[in-house]
ROKOL-939963 format. One line per field, with one value per residue (C-alpha): x, y, z. Coordinates in steps of 0.25 Angstrom, whole numbers, plus 2048, in hexadecimal, padded with zeros to 3 digits. Layout:
u: X / ...
v: Y / ...
w: Z / ...
This chain:
u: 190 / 190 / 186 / 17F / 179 / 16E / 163 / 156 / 150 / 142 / 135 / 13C / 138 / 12E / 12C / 134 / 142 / 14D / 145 / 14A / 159 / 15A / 154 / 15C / 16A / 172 / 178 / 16A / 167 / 171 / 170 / 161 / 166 / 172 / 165 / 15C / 169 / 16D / 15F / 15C / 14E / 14A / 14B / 14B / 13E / 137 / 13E / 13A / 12B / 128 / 11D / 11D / 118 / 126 / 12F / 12A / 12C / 138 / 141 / 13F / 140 / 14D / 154 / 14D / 150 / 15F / 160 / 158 / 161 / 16E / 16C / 169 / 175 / 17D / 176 / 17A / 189 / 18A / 186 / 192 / 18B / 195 / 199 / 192 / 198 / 18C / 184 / 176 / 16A / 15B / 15A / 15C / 162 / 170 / 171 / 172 / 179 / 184 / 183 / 186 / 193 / 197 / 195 / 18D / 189 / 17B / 17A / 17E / 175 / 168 / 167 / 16B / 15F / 156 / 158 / 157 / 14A / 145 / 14B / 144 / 137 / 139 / 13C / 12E / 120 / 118 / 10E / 117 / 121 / 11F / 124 / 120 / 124 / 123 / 125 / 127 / 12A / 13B / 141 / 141 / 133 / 131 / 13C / 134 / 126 / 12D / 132 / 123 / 11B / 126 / 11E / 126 / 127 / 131 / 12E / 13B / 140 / 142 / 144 / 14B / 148 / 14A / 146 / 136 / 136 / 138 / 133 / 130 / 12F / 12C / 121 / 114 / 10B / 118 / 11D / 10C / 10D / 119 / 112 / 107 / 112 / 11A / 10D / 10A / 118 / 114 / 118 / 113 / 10F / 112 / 111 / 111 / 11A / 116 / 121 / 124 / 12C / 130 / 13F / 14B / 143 / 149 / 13E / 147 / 153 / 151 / 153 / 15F / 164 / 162 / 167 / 174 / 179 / 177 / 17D / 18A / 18A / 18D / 19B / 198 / 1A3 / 1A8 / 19F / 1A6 / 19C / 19A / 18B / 182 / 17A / 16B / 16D / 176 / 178 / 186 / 190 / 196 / 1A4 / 1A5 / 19E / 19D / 194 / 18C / 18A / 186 / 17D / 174 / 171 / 16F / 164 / 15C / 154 / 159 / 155 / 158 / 15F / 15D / 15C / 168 / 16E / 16A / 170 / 17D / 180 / 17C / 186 / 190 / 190 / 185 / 17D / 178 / 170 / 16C / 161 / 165 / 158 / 149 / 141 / 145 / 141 / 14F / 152 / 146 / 14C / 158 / 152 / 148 / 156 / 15F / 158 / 167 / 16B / 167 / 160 / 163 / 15B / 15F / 152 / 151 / 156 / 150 / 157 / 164 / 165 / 161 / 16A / 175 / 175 / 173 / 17F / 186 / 181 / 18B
v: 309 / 2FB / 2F9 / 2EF / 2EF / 2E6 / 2E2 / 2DE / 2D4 / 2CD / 2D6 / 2E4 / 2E7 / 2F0 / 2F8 / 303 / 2FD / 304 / 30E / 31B / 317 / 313 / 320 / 329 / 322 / 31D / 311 / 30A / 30B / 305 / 2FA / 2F7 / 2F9 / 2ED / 2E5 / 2E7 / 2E3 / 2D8 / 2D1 / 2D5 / 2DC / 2EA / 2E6 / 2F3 / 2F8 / 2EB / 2F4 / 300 / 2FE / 2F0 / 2EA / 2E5 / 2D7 / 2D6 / 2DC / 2D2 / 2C5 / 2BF / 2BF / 2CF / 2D1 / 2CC / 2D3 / 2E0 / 2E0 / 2DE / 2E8 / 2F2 / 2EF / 2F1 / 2FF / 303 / 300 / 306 / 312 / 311 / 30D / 319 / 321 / 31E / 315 / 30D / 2FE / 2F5 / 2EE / 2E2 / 2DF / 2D5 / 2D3 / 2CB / 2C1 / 2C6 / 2D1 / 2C9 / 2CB / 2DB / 2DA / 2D1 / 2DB / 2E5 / 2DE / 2DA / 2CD / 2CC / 2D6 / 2DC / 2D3 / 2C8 / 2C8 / 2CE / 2C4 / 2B8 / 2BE / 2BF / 2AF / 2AF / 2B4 / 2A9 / 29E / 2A1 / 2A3 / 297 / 28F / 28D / 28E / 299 / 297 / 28C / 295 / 2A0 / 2AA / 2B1 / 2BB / 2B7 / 2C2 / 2C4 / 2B5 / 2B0 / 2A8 / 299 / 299 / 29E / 290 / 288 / 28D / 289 / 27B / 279 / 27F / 279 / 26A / 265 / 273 / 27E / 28C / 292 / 29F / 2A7 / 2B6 / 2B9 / 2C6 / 2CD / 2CB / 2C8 / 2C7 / 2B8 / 2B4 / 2A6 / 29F / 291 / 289 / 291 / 287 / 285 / 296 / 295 / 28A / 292 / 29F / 299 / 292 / 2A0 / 2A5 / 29A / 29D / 2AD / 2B5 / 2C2 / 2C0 / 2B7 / 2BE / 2B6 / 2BD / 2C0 / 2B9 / 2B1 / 2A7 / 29F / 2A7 / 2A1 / 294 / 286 / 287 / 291 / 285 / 284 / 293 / 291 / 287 / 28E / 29B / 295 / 291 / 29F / 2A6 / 29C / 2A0 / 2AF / 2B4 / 2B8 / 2C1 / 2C6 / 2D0 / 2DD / 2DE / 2D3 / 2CC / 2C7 / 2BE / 2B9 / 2AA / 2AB / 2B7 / 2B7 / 2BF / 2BB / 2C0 / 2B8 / 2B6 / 2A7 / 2A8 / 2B5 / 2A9 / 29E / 2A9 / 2AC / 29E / 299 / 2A5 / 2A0 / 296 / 29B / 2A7 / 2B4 / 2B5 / 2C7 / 2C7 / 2C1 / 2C8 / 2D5 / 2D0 / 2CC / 2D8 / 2E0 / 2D7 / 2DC / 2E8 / 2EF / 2FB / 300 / 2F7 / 2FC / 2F6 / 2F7 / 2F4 / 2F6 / 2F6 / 2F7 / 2E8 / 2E5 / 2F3 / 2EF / 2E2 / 2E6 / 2F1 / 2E4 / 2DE / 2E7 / 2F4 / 2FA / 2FB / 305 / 301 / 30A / 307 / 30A / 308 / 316 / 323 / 328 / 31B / 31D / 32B / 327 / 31B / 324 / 32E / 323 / 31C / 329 / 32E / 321
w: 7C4 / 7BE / 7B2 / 7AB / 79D / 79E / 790 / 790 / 789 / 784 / 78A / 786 / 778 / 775 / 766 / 766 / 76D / 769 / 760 / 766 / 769 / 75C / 756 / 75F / 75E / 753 / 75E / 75F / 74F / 74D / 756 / 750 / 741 / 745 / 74B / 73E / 734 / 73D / 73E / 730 / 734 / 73A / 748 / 74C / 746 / 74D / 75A / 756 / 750 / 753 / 750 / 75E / 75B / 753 / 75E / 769 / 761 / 769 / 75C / 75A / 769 / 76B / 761 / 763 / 773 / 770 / 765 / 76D / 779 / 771 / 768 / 776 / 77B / 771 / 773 / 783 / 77E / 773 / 77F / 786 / 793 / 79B / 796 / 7A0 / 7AA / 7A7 / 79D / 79E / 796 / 798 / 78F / 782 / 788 / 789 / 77C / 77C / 78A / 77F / 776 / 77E / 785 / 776 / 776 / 76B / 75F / 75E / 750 / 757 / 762 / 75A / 751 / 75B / 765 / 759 / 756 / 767 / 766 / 75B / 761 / 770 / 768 / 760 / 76D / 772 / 76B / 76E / 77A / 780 / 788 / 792 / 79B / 7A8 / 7B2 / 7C0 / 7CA / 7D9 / 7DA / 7DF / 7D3 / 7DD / 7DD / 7CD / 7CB / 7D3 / 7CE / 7BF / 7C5 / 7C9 / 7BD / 7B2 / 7B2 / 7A8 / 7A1 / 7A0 / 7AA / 7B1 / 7B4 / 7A8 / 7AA / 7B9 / 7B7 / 7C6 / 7D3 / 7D4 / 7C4 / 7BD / 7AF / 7AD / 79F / 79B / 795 / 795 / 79E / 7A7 / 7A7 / 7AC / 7B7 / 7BB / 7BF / 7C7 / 7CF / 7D0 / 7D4 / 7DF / 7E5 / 7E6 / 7D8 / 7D8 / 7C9 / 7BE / 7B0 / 7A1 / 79A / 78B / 783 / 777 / 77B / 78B / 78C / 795 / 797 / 795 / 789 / 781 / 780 / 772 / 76E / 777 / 770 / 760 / 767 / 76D / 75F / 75B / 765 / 764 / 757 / 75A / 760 / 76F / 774 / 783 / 788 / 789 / 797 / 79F / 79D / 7A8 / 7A1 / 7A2 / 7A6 / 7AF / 7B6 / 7B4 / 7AE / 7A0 / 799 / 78E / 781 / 782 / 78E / 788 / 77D / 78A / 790 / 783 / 781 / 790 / 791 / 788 / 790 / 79C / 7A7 / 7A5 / 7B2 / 7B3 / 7C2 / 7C6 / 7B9 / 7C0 / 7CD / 7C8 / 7C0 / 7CE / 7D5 / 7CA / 7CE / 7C2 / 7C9 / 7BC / 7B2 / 7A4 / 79C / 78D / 782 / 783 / 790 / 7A0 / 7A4 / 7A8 / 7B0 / 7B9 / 7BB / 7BF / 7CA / 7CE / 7D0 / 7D7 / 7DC / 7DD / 7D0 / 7C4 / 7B7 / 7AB / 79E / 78E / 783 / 77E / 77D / 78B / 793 / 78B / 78F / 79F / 79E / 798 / 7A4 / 7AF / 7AB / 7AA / 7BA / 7BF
């Protein structure tokens, strides 16, 4: 058996993330009391008790997803699960995935994803960008529905998430345009996705380029686990391009499906979701039908995950 750790990212949080591991083991508590010192305020109430507005602004979210996704893993670690053979994360969830190879420290990466969160909020005005799912449609004509709708604009593949399952982000008149081309060309649905910001869109280069400086600031190590990262699919061993990776994903796609493809090519039968939510287990399974998805967000999952890692 060959396994991956894989981390969510934006569209997981939810009041309450984290609330039980934390309350029934010391390894999680800790990870959110390091997060709350680090940050300088209680993330981990925010977590645990919201309010709900708070959590879902982009610079909370962030944050909380990694830290969540963490005091989870070092529950699963004090456990005594297997080392991966692969890590990978969606979007922000590079970040755990880094973390979790020891590339970078939760304080490092929990304040950086914090100023993350600002600067991709920061990088367009409110009701000028947008994002939307288009499903059941091949990713050549979702291009060449964005060629067409773009008119001068910006729309492109944002999110590839799996097979019959693209996001699309952009300017809100072009991500518009977009989707009644997608339509035209026979999409089974198009779906405006309720976000705060256009994410992994050329429109997001000036967060990109704020964040760079930050993140060339911090001292990237060698993963102890090999990385498949988001923007290329490809697999990364050396801190430097954990660094190059972070910063080119910022405006560009989350490339999950062929992430997903590569790892199986690797070799992984056994993918375990780390942090809040099963998005990426269903992914996966959308993906490659051959392969096993485990999940870690509470003390139920942890307990399942523990005893399906054990069976192999």
């Amino acid at each position: 058996m060959s396994v991956a750790f894989v981390f969510p990212g934006q569209g997981s949080q939810a009041v309450g993330m984290g609330l039980s591991l934390a309350e029934k083991h010391a390894e999680a508590r800790a990870v959110f009391d390091e997060a709350d010192r680090t940050l300088g305020f209680p993330l981990s109430r925010l977590c645990f008790e919201g309010p709900e507005a708070e959590l879902q602004l982009t610079t909370n979210t962030q944050p909380a997803i990694l830290t969540t996704s963490i005091a989870a893993l070092r529950v699963l670690e004090a456990k005594g699960a297997p080392r991966p053979a692969y890590v990978a994360g969606h979007s922000l969830g590079e970040y755990s995935a880094l973390v979790a190879a020891g590339a970078l420290s939760l304080a490092e990466s929990v304040t950086t994803v914090r100023r993350r969160g600002q600067y991709m909020q920061e990088a367009v005005p409110v009701g000028q960008g947008a994002m939307a799912a288009i499903l059941a449609l091949d990713l050549l004509a979702i291009e060449a529905a964005c060629a067409e709708a773009a008119q001068g604009e910006v729309v492109s593949p944002a999110n590839i998430n799996s097979p019959g399952q693209v996001v699309i982000a952009g300017h809100a008149t072009a991500v518009d345009r977009a989707a009644e081309a997608c339509k035209a060309r026979g999409a089974k649905r198009t779906v405006k996705l309720p976000v705060s910001a256009p994410f992994h869109c050329a429109l997001m280069k000036p967060a990109q380029d704020l964040l760079a400086r930050d993140l060339e600031a911090l001292a990237f190590r060698d993963p102890r686990v090999p990385l498949v990262n988001n923007v290329d699919a490809g697999v990364v061993t050396s801190g430097a391009l954990c660094r190059d990776g972070l910063v080119r994903q910022v405006s560009g796609a989350v490339r999950w499906q062929e992430s997903v493809e590569r790892l199986v090519a690797l070799g992984v039968t056994t993918f375990v979701e780390i942090g809040p939510g099963t998005v990426l287990s269903g992914l996966v399974k959308k993906t490659s039908k051959d392969v096993r998805t485990l999940n870690v967000e509470d003390p139920v999952s942890l307990e399942k995950a523990l005893a399906g890692l054990a069976a192999n």
